[in-house]
C-alpha positions in Angstrom: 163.3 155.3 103.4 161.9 158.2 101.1 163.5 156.5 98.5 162.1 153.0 99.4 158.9 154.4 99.4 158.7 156.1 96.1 160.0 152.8 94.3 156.8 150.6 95.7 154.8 153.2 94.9 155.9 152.7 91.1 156.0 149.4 91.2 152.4 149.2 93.0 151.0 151.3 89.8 152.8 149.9 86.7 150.4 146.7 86.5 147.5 148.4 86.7 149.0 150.9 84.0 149.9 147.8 81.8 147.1 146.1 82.0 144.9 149.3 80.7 147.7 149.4 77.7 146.8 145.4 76.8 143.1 146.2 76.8 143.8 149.1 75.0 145.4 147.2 72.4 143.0 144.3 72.5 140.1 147.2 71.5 142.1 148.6 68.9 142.4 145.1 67.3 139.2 144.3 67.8 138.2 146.8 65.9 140.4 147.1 63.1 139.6 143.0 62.4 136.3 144.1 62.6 135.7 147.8 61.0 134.6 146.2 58.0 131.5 144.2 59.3 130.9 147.3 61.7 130.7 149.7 58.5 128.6 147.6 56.9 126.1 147.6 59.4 126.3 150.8 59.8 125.9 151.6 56.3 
């Protein structure tokens, strides 16, 4: 049961963890395509 438990509770918070990784990735993306334009607006 203790067992049982602890597994849903994984598999409850891997999603959420996942999707924070995707968006995380989607930034970093974002930004590298567009560090150029963003430092010459800067600068």
């Amino acid at each position: 049961m203790e067992f049982k438990r602890k597994f849903g509770k994984q598999k409850k918070s891997k999603p959420q963890k996942g999707l924070f990784l995707v968006l995380l990735l989607a930034l970093v993306l974002f930004l590298w395509y567009n560090a150029e334009s963003l430092l010459k607006s800067l600068f």
